[in-house]
N, C-alpha and C positions, 0 to 999 in steps of 0.2 A: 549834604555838605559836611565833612570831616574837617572841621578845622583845629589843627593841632597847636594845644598848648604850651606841651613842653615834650622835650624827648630826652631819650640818656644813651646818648651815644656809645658813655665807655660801657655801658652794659655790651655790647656788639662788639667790643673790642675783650673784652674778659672773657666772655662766655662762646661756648657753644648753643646756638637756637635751635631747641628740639620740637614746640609745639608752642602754640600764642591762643589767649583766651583774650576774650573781651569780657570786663566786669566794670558796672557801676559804684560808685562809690557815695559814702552816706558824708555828705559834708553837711556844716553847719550854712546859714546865710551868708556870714561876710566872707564865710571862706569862696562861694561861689560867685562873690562881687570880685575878690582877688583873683580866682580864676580866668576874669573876665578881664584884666586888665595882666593876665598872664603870668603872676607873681606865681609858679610853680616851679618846683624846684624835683627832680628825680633820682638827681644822683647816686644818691644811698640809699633809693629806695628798694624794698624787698617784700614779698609774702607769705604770711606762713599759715597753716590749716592749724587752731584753737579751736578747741569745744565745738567742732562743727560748724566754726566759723571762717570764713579767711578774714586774715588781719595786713593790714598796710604800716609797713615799719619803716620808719626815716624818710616819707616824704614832707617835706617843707613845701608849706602855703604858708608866706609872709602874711600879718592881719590885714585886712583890708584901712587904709588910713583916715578914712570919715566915718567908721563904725563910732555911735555914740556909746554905751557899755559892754557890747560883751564882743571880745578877741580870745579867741580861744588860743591855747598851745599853739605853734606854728609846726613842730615839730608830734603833736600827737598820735596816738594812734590810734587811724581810721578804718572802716569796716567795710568793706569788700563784699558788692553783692552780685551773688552768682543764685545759681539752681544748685538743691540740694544736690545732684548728681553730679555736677559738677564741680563741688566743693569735694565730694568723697574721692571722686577722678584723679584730682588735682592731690588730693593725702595718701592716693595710692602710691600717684608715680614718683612723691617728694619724698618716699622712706629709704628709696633706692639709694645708696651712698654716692655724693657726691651730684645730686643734683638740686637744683634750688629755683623758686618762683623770684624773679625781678620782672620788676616796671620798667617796660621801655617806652611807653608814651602816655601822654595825657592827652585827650582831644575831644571838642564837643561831637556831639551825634543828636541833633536838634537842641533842644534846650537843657538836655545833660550833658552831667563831666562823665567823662569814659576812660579808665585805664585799660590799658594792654599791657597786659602781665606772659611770660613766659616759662616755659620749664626748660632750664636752660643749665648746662653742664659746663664748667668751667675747665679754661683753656690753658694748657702750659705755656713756658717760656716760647718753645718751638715752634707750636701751632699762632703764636701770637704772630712772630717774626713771618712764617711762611705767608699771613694772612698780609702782610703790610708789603710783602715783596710781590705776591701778585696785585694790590692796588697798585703798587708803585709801575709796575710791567703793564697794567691795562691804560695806565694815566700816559705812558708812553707812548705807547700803540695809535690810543685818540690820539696823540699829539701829533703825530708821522699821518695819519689818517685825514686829520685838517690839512695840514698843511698840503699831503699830495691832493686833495682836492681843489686847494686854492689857486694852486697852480695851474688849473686845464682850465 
């Protein structure tokens, strides 16, 4: 059972998706109490390979609100666990200019928090627009497609 936390939509709207890893992530206790009541936040979230490590930059986990002393940063930055080989994988293909690790989703995988991180190439003006007029042209389509069905 994949039950998803949070997602970041405008990641899929910015970028190009070239390749998706699944990595764990080292949270604190309250933060994993917050995750449970779904206070994640993705939007600015990003990736990057340090010292052989992957690092999580700008996801917000609000603190959890019955924590007695310790609430960490909501904003800090968390550690990302992958396999050596694929933390090196991951620093080969992000030197290449213009590509970049974002988080597109958070989601349990039994009683872990799981992100899905991608390596993902951002989008121009143009390729934005072309992506919004074929949704708009399939949303169409279904629409024509219900309705000649309801009619027979």
């Amino acid at each position: 059972m994949n039950a998803e936390i949070a997602s970041n939509r405008k990641a899929l709207h910015e970028y190009h998706i070239l390749e998706k890893f699944e990595a764990g992530i080292e949270l604190k206790g309250t933060e994993v109490k917050s995750a449970r009541e779904g206070k994640i936040n993705l939007r600015d979230a990003f990736a990057r390979v340090d010292d052989g490590q992957c690092l999580l930059y700008g996801c917000d986990i609000q603190p959890y609100q019955n924590a007695s002393w310790e609430k960490p940063d909501p904003r800090r930055v968390r550690r990302l666990l992958l396999h050596k080989k694929e933390i090196m994988r991951l620093y080969g293909i992000c030197q290449v200019k213009g590509h970049a690790l974002v988080a597109l989703r958070a989601y349990w995988k039994g009683p872990r928090v799981k992100i899905e991180i991608a390596v993902a190439r951002g989008k121009d003006a143009g390729d934005k627009r072309e992506a919004l007029k074929g949704k708009e042209a399939k949303r169409e389509m279904d629409r024509e497609l219900a309705h000649f069905n309801r009619r027979k």
